[in-house]
Legacy VTK file of the C-alpha trace (Angstrom):
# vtk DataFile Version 3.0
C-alpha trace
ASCII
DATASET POLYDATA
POINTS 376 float
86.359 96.902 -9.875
86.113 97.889 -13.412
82.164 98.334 -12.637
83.065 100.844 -9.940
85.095 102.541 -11.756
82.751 102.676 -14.642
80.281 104.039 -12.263
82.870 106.833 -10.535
83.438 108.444 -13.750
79.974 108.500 -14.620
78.709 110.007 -11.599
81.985 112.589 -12.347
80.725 113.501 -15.398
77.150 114.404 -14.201
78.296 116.409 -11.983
81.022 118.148 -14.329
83.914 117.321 -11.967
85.445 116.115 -15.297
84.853 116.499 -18.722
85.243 114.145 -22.329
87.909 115.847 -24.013
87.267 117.264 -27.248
88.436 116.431 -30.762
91.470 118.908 -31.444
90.506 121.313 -33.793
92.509 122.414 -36.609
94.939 125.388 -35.597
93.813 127.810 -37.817
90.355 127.583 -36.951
91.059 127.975 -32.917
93.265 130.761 -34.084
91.011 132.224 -36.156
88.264 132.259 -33.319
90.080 132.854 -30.775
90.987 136.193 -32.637
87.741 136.735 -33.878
85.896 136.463 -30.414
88.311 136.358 -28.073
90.322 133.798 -26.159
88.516 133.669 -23.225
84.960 132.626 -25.238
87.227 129.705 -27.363
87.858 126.912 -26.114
91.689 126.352 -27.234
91.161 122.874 -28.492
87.920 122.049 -30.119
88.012 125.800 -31.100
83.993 125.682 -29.738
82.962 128.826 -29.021
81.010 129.719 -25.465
76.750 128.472 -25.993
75.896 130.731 -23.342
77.182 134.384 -24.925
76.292 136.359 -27.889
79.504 137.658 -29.466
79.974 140.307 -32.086
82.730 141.349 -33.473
82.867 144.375 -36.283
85.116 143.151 -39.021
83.498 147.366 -41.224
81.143 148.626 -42.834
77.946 146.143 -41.981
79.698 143.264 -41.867
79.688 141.088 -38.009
80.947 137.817 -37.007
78.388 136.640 -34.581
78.662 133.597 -32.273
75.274 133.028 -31.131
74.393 130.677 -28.383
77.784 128.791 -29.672
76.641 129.335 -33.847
79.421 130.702 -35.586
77.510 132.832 -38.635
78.963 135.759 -40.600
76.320 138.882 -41.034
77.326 139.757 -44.776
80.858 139.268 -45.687
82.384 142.773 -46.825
86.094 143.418 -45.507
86.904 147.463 -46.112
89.778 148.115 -47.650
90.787 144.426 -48.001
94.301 143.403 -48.432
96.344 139.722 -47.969
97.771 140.766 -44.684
95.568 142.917 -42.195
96.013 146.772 -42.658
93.168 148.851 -42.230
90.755 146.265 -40.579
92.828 143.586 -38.637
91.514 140.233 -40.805
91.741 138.725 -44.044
89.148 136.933 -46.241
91.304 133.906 -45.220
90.366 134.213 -41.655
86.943 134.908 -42.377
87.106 131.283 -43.874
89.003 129.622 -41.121
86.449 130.508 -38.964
84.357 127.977 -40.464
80.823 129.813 -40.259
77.730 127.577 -40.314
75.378 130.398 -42.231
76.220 133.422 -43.965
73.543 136.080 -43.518
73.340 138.559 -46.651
71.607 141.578 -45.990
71.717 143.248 -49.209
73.338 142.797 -52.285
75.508 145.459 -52.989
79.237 144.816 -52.935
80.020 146.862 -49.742
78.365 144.028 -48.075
78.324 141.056 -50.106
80.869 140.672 -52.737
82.656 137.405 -51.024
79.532 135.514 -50.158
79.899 132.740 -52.725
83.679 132.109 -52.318
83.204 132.012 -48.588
80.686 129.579 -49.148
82.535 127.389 -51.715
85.305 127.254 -49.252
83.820 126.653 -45.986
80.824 125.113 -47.291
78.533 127.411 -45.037
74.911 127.956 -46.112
73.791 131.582 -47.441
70.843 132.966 -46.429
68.793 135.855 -47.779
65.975 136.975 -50.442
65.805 134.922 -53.929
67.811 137.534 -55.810
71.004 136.678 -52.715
70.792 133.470 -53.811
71.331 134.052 -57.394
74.135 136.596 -56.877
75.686 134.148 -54.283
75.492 131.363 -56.786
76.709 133.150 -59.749
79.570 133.988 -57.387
80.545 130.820 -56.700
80.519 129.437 -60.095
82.964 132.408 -60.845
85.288 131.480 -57.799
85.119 127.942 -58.326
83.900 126.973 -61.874
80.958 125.861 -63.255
80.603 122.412 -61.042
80.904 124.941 -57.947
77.441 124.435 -55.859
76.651 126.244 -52.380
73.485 125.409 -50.150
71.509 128.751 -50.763
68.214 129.379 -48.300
65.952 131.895 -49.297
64.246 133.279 -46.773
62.731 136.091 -48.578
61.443 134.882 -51.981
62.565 137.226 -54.622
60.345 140.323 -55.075
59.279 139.876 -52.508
57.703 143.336 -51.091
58.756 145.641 -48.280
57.103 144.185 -44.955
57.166 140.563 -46.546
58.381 138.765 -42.871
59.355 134.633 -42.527
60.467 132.894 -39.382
62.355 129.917 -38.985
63.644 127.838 -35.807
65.590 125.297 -37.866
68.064 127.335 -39.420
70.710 127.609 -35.911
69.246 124.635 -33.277
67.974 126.710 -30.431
68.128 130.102 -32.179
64.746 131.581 -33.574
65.510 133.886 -36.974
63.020 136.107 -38.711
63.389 138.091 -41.844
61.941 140.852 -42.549
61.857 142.901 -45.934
62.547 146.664 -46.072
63.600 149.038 -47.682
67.326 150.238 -48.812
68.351 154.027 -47.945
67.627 156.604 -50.550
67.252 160.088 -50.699
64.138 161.824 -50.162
63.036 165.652 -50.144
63.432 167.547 -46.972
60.942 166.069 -43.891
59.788 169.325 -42.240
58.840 167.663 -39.128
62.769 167.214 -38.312
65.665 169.818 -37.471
67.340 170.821 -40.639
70.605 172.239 -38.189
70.862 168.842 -36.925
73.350 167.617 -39.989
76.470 165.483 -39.779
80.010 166.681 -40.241
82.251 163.784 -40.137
86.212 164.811 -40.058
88.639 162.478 -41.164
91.327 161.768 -38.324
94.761 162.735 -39.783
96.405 159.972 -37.376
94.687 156.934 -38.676
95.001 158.150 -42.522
98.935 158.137 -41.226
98.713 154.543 -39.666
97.100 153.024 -42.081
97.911 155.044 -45.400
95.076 153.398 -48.546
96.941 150.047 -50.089
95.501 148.480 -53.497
93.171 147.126 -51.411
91.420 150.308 -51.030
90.733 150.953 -54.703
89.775 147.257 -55.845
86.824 145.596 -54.907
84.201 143.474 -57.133
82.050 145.950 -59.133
78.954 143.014 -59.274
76.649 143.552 -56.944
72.571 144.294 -56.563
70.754 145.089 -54.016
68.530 142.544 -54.624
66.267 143.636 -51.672
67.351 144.756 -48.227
66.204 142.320 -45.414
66.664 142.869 -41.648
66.850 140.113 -39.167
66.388 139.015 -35.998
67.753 136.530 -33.778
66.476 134.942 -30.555
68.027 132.724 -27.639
66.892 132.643 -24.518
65.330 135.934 -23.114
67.776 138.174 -25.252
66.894 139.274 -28.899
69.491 140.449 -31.708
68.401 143.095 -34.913
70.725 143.728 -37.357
69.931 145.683 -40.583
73.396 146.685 -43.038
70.624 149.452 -44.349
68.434 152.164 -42.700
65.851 153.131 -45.795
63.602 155.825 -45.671
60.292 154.060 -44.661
58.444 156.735 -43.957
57.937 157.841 -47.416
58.366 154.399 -49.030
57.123 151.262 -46.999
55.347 153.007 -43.900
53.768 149.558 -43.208
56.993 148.502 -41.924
57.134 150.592 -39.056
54.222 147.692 -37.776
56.068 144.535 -38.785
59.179 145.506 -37.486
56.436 146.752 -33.850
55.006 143.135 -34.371
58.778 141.660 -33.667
59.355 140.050 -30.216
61.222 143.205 -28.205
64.737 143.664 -29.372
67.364 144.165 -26.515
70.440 144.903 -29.047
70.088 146.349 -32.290
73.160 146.473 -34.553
72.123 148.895 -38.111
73.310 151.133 -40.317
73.921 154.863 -39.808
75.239 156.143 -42.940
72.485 156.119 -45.968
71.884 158.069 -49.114
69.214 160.441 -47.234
71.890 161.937 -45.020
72.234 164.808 -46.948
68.726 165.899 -46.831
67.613 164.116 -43.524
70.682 163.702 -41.771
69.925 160.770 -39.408
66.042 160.091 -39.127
65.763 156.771 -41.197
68.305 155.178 -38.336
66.332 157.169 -35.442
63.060 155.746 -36.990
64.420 152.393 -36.826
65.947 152.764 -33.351
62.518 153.936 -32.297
60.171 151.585 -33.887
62.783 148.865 -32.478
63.116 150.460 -29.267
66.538 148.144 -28.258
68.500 148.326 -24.564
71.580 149.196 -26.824
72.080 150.163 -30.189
75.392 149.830 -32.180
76.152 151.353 -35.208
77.153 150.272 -38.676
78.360 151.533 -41.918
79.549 154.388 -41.075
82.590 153.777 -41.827
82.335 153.985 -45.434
82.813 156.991 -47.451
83.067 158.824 -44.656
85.773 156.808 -42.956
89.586 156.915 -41.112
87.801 157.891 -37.694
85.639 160.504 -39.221
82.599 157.688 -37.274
82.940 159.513 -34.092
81.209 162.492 -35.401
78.176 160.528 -36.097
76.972 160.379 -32.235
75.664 163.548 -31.643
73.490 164.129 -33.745
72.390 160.512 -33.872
71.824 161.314 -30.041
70.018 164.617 -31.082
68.188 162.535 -33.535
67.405 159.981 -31.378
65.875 162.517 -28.980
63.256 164.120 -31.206
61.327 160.485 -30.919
62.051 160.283 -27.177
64.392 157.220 -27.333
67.245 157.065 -25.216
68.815 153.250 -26.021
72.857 152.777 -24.274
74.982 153.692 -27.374
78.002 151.232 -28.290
79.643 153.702 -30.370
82.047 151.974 -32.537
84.525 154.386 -34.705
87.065 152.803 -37.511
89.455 151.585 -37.237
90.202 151.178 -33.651
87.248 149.378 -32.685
87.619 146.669 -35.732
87.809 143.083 -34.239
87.266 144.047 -30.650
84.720 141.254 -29.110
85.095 142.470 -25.821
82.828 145.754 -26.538
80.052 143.482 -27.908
79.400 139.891 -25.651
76.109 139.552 -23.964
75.417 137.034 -21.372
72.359 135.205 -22.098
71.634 134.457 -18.453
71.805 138.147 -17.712
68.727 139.748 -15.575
68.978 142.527 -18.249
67.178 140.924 -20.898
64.418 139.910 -18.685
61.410 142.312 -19.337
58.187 142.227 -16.878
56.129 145.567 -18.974
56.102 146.438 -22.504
58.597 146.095 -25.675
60.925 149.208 -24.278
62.713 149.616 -21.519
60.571 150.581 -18.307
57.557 149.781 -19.489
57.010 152.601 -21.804
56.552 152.894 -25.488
58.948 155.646 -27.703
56.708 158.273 -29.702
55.966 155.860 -32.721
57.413 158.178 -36.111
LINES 2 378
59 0 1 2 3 4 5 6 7 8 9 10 11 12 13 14 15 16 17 18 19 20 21 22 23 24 25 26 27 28 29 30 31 32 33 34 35 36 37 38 39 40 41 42 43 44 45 46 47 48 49 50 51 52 53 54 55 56 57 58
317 59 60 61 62 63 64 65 66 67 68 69 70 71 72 73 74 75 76 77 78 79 80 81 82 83 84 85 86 87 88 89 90 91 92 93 94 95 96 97 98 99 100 101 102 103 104 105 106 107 108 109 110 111 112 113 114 115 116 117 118 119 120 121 122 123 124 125 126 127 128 129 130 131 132 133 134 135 136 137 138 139 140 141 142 143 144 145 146 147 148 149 150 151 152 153 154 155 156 157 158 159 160 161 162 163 164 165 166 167 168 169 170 171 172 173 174 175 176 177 178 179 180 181 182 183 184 185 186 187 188 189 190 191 192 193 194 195 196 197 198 199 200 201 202 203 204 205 206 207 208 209 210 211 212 213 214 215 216 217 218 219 220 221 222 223 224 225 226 227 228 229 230 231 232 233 234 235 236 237 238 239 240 241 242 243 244 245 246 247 248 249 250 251 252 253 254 255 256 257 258 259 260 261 262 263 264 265 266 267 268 269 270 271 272 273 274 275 276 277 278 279 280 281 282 283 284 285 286 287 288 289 290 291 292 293 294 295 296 297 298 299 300 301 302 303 304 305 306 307 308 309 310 311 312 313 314 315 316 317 318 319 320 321 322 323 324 325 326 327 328 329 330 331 332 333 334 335 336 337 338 339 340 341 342 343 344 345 346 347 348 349 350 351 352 353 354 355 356 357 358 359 360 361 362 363 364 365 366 367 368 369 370 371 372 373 374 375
């Protein structure tokens, strides 16, 4: 009898009628991701989140938590305006811990993206990843959070100066995820391009409501003043059919690093590109370096970062149209997730893509319909 029964719940299992329960998780972390990426992708007591989604969630400025094919990873680790209890953006550098990230993806050094990357790995014991000079900030961070026996598990995928175009792969850093790195450049201002409209220029307006709602705390005029760029890598991620780019910087390759434009063509196609908007060459080229990128990329859908910073308290909104004017001088037409501060901090549900989706399935070339964007 106990053979038969043996053999019931075996067959049950097999064919998913039941499941093993899972170890209960500790509260904070369900909490935590259940916030994070929503309840419905959490399971409520392992605190696992769903394998078959990717799941971003905009916690400012460049900064995602991602959930990739189940991998919990933070994409840099800047919280704007930061403060104990959740004001401006709805999470805490507690939280951000709880969540218990595997890898902590550092795009660029500066502290408007990376000022918390060694505490966050001294307390979770997640592994940074980056260029040499990450490394070095990250550890010299974590000595300062956690004295000098403090010691994080730093992977440098980009050795340190390392040039622009300098690319490494790896399929061993999240099991069943394929990463690249790829260096580039960071933005900076360059002389007028004559080739674009100089009408097309960005106006962003702050919106007097959310200045009301969320009035600046001390949190808005402290951060950690350490911080080099250290070289500006962009990455991609891969499971399944669908591909993830994500760059906290848009740099002005054309006059800097034109070779770039081909490693980041040489990529497998990109169906969602996350990247920065707001750059030092705004003044003087409004939005080209993004359109460039957007272009050479040539995504399904393109969400944009960072422009929430400066130029903040809704003021994002006025960013799409002439991104969208911008974006139609090169001929691409990518789905835009517009995201604008604060409201659309911490919202999962405008960024989880099924893996098993048709969408991501491609039968032509790299863009969508089988056709190529006007290469800048």
């Amino acid at each position: 009898m106990r053979r038969l029964a043996f053999v019931v719940v075996t067959v049950l299992l097999v064919l998913g009628v039941v499941s093993v329960a899972p170890a209960t998780a500790d509260d904070a972390l369900v909490s935590a991701r259940q916030h994070i990426f929503g309840a419905e992708n959490v399971d409520p007591q392992s605190g696992a989140v769903r394998s078959d989604r990717v799941i971003l969630s905009w916690l400012s400025v460049g900064t995602l938590a991602a959930s990739i094919r189940g991998h919990v990873v933070l994409l840099d680790s800047y919280i704007h305006k930061r403060e104990d209890k959740p004001n401006y953006v709805p999470t805490t550098l507690d939280e951000l811990v709880a969540l218990d990230p595997s890898h902590l993806f550092i795009g660029h050094g500066h502290f408007d993206h990376a000022d918390t990357a060694g505490e966050i790995a001294v307390r979770t014991g997640a592994t940074v990843v980056g260029a040499g000079e990450h490394c070095a900030q990250a550890r010299a961070q974590a000595e300062a959070y956690g004295g000098p026996d403090a010691a994080i598990d730093c992977r440098s995928m980009i050795p340190a100066g390392a040039k622009p175009g300098y690319r490494a792969d790896s399929d061993r850093l999240l099991n069943g995820v394929g990463v690249t790195a790829i260096e580039h450049v960071h933005s900076a201002a360059e002389p007028p391009d004559p080739s674009r409209d100089p009408a097309n220029v960005v106006l962003p307006v702050p919106d007097p409501g959310s200045v009301l709602l969320h009035p600046p705390g001390p949190g808005a005029f402290a951060h950690s003043p350490e911080g080099d760029e250290g070289g500006s890598v962009l990455y991609q991620f891969r499971a399944r059919d669908f591909a993830l780019s994500w760059h906290d910087s848009s740099g002005p390759l054309k006059e800097q690093a034109p070779g770039v434009f081909d490693r980041l063509r040489a990529l497998p196609p990109t169906d969602v590109q996350a990247g920065a908007v707001l750059g030092f060459n705004q003044v003087t080229n409004g939005l080209r370096d993004p359109a460039m990128y957007v272009a050479t990329l040539c995504p399904k859908i393109f969400i944009p970062l960072h422009h929430d910073f400066v130029a903040e308290y809704g003021s994002a909104d006025d960013y799409e149209a002439p991104m969208r004017r911008e974006l139609a001088q090169y001929g691409a037409s990518p789905r835009l997730r517009w995201l604008v501060d604060p409201h659309d901090y911490v919202r999962p549900e405008l960024m989880t893509f099924d893996l098993g989706a048709r969408a991501w399935q491609r039968t032509g070339g790299r863009c969508d319909n089988d056709s190529r964007y006007r290469t800048p």
